[in-house]
N, C-alpha and C positions, 0 to 999 in steps of 0.2 A: 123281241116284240115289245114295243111299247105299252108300258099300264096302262089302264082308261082311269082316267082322272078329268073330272069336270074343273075350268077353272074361271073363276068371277071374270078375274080381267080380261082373257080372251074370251069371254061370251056375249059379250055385249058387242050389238048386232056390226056396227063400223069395224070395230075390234076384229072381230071372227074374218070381215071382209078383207080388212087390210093383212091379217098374217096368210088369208087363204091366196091371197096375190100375191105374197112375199114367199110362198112355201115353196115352190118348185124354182124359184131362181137363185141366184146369187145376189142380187140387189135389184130396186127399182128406183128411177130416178123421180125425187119429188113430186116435181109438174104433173110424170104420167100416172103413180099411183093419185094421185089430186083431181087426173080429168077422171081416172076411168071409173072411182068414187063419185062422182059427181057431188063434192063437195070444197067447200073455202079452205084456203090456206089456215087460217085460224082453226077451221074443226080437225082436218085432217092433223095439225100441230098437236094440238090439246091429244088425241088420243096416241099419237107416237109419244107424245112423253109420258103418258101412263106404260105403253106399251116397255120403252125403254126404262123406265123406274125399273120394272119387274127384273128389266134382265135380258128382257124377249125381242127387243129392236134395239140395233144399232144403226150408229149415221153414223157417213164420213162425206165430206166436201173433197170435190175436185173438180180443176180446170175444163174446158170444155173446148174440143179441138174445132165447135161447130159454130162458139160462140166469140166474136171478135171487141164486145166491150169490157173483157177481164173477168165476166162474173161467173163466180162457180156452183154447179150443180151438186145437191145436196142428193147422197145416195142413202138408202132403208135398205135392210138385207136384218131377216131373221137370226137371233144368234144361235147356237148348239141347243142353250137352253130353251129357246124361245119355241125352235122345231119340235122337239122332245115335247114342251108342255101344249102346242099347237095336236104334235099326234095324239097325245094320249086325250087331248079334251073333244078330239072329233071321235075318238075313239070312244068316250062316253055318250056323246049324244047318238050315238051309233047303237049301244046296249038300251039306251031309255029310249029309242021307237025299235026298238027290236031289230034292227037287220044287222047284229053280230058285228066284226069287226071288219 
């Protein structure tokens, strides 16, 4: 069972959205974590490099069988640590309104 641990950088409101979309996959690709945020390449930027500082998002670029001008798709997938510090800080806001884990 994961500890409850609140933590700064994932609580911050985009922050908490983008790993709660990152959490049950393997990766999400750029564009679609960017529309379904409804926000600019620049916002969503800015907090994956917070995110990835900590440790908690990784990228990797690859080709795209879909796309015919060369350019490739930039992929986000939570790392071991990033899951771990994602459970345990849902798992805190979970203890501070009271409904347990």
């Amino acid at each position: 069972m994961v500890e409850a641990r609140f933590d700064a950088v994932i609580h911050a409101p985009l922050r908490l959205r983008i790993c709660g979309l990152l959490r049950p996959v393997d990766g999400l690709d750029f564009a679609l974590l960017r529309d379904s945020l409804e926000v600019s390449d620049a916002t969503l930027s800015k907090h994956v490099k917070t995110l990835t500082a900590a440790g908690y998002v990784t990228s990797r670029k690859a080709a795209s069988t879909e796309r015919s001008d060369g350019r490739r798709i930039m992929w986000l997938s939570l790392t071991g640590p990033g899951r771990l510090a994602f459970d345990g800080h849902v798992r805190a806001l979970r203890e501070i309104v009271g409904t347990g884990s």
